[in-house]
C-alpha positions, 0 to 999 in steps of 0.5 A, spaced: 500 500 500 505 504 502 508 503 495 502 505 491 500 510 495 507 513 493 507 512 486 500 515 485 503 521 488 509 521 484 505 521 478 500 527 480 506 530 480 507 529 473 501 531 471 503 538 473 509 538 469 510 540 462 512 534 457 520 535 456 524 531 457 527 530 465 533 526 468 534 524 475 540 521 480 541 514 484 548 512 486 551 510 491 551 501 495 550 496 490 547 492 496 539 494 494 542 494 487 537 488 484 532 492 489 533 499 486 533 497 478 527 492 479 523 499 482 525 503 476 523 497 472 516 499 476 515 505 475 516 505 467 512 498 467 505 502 470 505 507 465 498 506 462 497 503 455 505 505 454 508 500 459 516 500 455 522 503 457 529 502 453 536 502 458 543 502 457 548 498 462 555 496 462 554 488 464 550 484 460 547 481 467 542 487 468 541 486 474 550 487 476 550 494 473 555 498 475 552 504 471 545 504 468 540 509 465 534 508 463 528 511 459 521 511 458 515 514 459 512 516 466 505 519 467 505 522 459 513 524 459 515 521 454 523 522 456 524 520 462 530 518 464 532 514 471 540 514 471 544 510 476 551 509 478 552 504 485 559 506 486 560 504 494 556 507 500 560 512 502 562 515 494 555 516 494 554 520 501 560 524 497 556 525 492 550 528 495 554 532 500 560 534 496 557 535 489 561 538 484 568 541 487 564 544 492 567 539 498 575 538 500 575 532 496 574 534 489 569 532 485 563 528 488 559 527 483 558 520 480 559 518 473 552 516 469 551 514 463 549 520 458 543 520 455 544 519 448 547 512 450 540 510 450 539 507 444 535 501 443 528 502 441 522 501 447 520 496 449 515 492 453 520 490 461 525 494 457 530 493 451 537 494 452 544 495 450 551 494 453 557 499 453 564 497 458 565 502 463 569 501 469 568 502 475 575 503 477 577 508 470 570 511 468 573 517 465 576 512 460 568 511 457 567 517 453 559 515 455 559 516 461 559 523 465 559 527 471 553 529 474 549 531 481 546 525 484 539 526 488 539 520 492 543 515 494 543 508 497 549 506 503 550 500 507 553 505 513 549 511 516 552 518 514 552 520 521 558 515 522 561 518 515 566 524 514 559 527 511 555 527 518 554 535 517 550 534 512 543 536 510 541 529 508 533 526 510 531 518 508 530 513 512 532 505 512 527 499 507 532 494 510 537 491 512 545 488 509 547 482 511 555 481 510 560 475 512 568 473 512 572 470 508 578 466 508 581 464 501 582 458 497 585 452 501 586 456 508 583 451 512 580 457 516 573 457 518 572 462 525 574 469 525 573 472 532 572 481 532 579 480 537 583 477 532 580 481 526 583 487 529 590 485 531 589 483 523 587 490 521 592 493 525 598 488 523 596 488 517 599 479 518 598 474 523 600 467 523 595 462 521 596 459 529 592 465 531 586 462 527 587 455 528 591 454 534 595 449 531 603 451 532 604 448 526 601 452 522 606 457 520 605 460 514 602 467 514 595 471 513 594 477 511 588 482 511 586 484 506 580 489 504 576 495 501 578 502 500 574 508 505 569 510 500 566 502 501 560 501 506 563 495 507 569 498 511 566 503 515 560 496 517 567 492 518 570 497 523 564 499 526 563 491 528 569 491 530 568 497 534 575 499 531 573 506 529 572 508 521 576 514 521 582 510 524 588 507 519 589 500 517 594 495 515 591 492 508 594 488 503 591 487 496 594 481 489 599 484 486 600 480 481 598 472 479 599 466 474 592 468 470 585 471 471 581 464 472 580 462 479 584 455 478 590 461 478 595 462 483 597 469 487 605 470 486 605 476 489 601 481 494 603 488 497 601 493 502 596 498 499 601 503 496 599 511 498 597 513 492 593 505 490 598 503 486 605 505 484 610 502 479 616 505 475 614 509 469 612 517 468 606 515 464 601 510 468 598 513 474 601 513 482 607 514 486 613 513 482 619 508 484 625 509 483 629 504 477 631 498 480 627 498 485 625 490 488 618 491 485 620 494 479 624 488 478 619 483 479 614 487 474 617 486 468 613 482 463 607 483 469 601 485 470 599 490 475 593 488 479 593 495 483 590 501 480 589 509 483 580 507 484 585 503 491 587 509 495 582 511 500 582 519 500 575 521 503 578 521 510 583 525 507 588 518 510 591 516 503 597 513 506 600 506 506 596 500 507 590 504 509 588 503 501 584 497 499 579 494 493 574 499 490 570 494 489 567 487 492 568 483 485 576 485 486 577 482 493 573 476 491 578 474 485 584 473 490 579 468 495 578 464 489 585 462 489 591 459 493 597 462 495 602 456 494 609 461 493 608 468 494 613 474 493 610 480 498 612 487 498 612 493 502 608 500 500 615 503 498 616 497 492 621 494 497 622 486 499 619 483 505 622 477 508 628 478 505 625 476 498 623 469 500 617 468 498 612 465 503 609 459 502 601 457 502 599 464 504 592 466 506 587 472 505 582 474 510 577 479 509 569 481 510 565 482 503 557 483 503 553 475 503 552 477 495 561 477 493 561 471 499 557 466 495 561 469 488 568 467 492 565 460 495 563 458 488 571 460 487 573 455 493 574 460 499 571 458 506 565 462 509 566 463 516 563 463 522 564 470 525 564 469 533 562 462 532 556 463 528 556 462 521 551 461 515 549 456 511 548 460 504 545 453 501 545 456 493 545 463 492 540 464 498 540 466 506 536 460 509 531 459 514 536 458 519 542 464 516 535 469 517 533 467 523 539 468 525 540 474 523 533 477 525 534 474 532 541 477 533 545 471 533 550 473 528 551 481 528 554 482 521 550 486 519 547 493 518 541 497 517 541 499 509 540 506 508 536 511 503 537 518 503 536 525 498 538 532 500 533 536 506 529 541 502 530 538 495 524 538 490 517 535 491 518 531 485 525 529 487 522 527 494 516 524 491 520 519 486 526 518 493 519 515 497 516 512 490 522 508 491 522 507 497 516 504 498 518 500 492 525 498 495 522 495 501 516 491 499 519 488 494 525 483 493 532 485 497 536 481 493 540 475 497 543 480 502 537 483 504 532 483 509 526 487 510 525 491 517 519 489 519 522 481 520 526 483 525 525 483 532 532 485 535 535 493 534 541 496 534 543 502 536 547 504 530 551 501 525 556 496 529 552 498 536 549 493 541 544 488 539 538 488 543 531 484 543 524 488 542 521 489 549 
């Protein structure tokens, strides 16, 4: 009922507009991605009698675009356009709190597709046409543009990010569940919040402190997003690490192919910066010739990138940088480290260039990339000794029971947000959404509010039962 009641205001709202053309914002968690698309998908779909919309994305799966724009007919407006760019929790904050270059950290505005790259004809539940785009390198696309968001999703409430001074208004239409990993063969299957935060700090453990077996000496590192993830500011907030503090994270420098029967041979501490190399041409901090790592990349590929380095809290140091994408860390889950060269964020030789033996990852990465890595061959953890099942690609009964009753903590309220004192029609299409969002289908990581019979007050806060 919520929903309908938002939609027909929305598009009363139409009514009294004018017939030309008109475009607005999504960005921001790729959490509720599958939910926000499906509630576009709604609106153009109620249209009477034109029930059509053309889009364009950048991944054949619909479903896991990073940027997509649709347009379509709403109340008589014939282009309409709904354009979304799911860019990370925190990038989408920035986004509404720092549009333009009117904030300290340059430019907040997402990339979206343009208009003009909707090209296929309309047609009844959509028709589509695909563009690469890179989430890590969007400039590269010439379709893709900049432009001021109106609302944005995060896994992470902005009151706990850089932008709690911000003028934003929303609300929370569910929940994100997340998990820990550890990778391919490790033969770790429980991660306490004490041991991950000796990881986060050192950066590397030796596995014993997970199994508690002396013999098992070969090292575990951490490995995670940068600062401009929801997904970070989750794990540090549970951890009750601080999400402004600095941390020590390795990332997959270089590996044997692409596929997950490949092996990491090589990983380093998250240089200032992202990445770094030794040429004047490609992006990052720049080593001098002859260095450890300048020697080992020659005829490699360079798995870091510039989209690594964490720069919203102003932090971009070494070791404080991680992955810009969840899809990034769930390759390196995937495979087995059987000999690894490892380096420091300067380029130099750890361990006197020994390489380490049977190495393993660690990290937290929403329930949707943790059944990607599973599939690959990483272990799902349990988190304090509680654990998910995750039969398929879905949350069990027991895995949401769980959840719901605050026997596994990791999670966070999904929130949706606008600018305070935004337009009617921009408040009206956020609570059509909104609605939408929350009666419909969360996706594998989502669960609806009104399951829950627990709260907790703030992300990473105690977990208590209702009264």
């Amino acid at each position: 009922m919520k929903a309908n009641k938002y939609i027909a205001g929305f598009l009363a709202l139409f009514a009294a507009q004018s017939a030309s053309a008109i475009t607005y914002e999504i960005t921001g968690a790729t959490a509720f991605r599958r939910a926000t698309i499906e509630a576009v998908n709604k609106l153009y779909d109620d249209e009477p009698g034109n029930p059509s919309y053309s889009y364009v994305a950048n991944n054949a799966t619909y479903f896991n675009s990073d940027f997509i724009t649709f347009k379509g007919t709403i109340n008589g407006v014939a282009d309409t356009y709904i354009r979304c760019s799911f860019n990370g929790s925190i990038e989408g904050l920035r986004a509404l709190a720092e549009p333009g270059t009117s904030g300290p950290t340059s430019n907040g505005d997402a990339y979206y597709f343009d208009e003009a790259a909707v090209t296929a004809t309309p047609a009844a539940a959509g028709a589509g046409t695909v563009i690469a785009a890179s989430v890590s390198n969007p400039s590269a696309t010439p379709q893709l543009e900049r432009a001021e968001a109106e609302m944005a999703f995060s896994d992470t409430d902005f009151a706990i990010s850089p932008y709690f001074a911000a003028a934003l208004s929303g609300g929370s239409p569910g929940a994100v569940v997340f998990a820990v990993c550890s990778s391919d063969s490790s033969g770790i299957t429980n991660v306490t919040y004490q041991q991950y935060n000796s990881l986060l700090t050192q950066g590397v453990v030796p596995k014993s402190f997970f199994t508690g077996n002396p013999a098992d000496t070969s090292k575990v590192f951490c490995t995670g997003r940068n600062d401009g993830s929801g997904t970070r500011s989750s794990y540090l907030s549970e951890m009750g690490y601080g999400v402004s503090n600095t941390v020590t994270q390795y990332l997959v420098l270089t590996r044997s192919g692409t596929g997950v029967s490949d092996t990491i041979t090589a990983l380093q501490v998250v240089p200032q910066g992202g990445t770094n190399d030794t040429d004047t041409v490609t992006a990052g901090i720049q080593l001098p010739g002859g260095s450890d790592i300048a020697a080992w990349m020659v005829g490699k590929t360079n798995l870091q990138a510039t989209a690594n380095a964490s720069i919203v809290w102003g932090q971009d140091q070494a070791g404080n940088g991680g992955a810009s994408s969840g899809s990034a860390l769930t390759s390196g889950l995937a495979q087995t480290g059987p000999s690894v060269r490892v380096f420091d964020a300067f380029g130099a030789n750890l361990y006197g260039g020994t390489p380490q033996t049977n190495i393993s990852l660690v990290t937290w990465i929403s329930v949707n990339d943790a059944i990607t890595a599973r599939t690959g061959g990483a272990t799902l953890c349990s988190f304090n000794g509680v654990g998910l099942d995750l039969t398929g690609d879905v949350m069990t009964t027991s895995d949401r029971n769980k959840v719901l009753n605050g026997n596994y903590s990791p999670w966070n309220f999904q929130q949706f947000y606008y600018k305070t004192g935004a337009p009617t029609d921009v408040v009206d299409l956020y609570n059509s959404i909104f609605g939408l969002v929350e009666g419909g289908a969360l996706g594998v990581a989502g669960l609806p509010n009104g399951e829950f019979v627990i709260g907790r007050n703030g992300d990473g806060g105690t977990i208590n039962p209702f009264e």
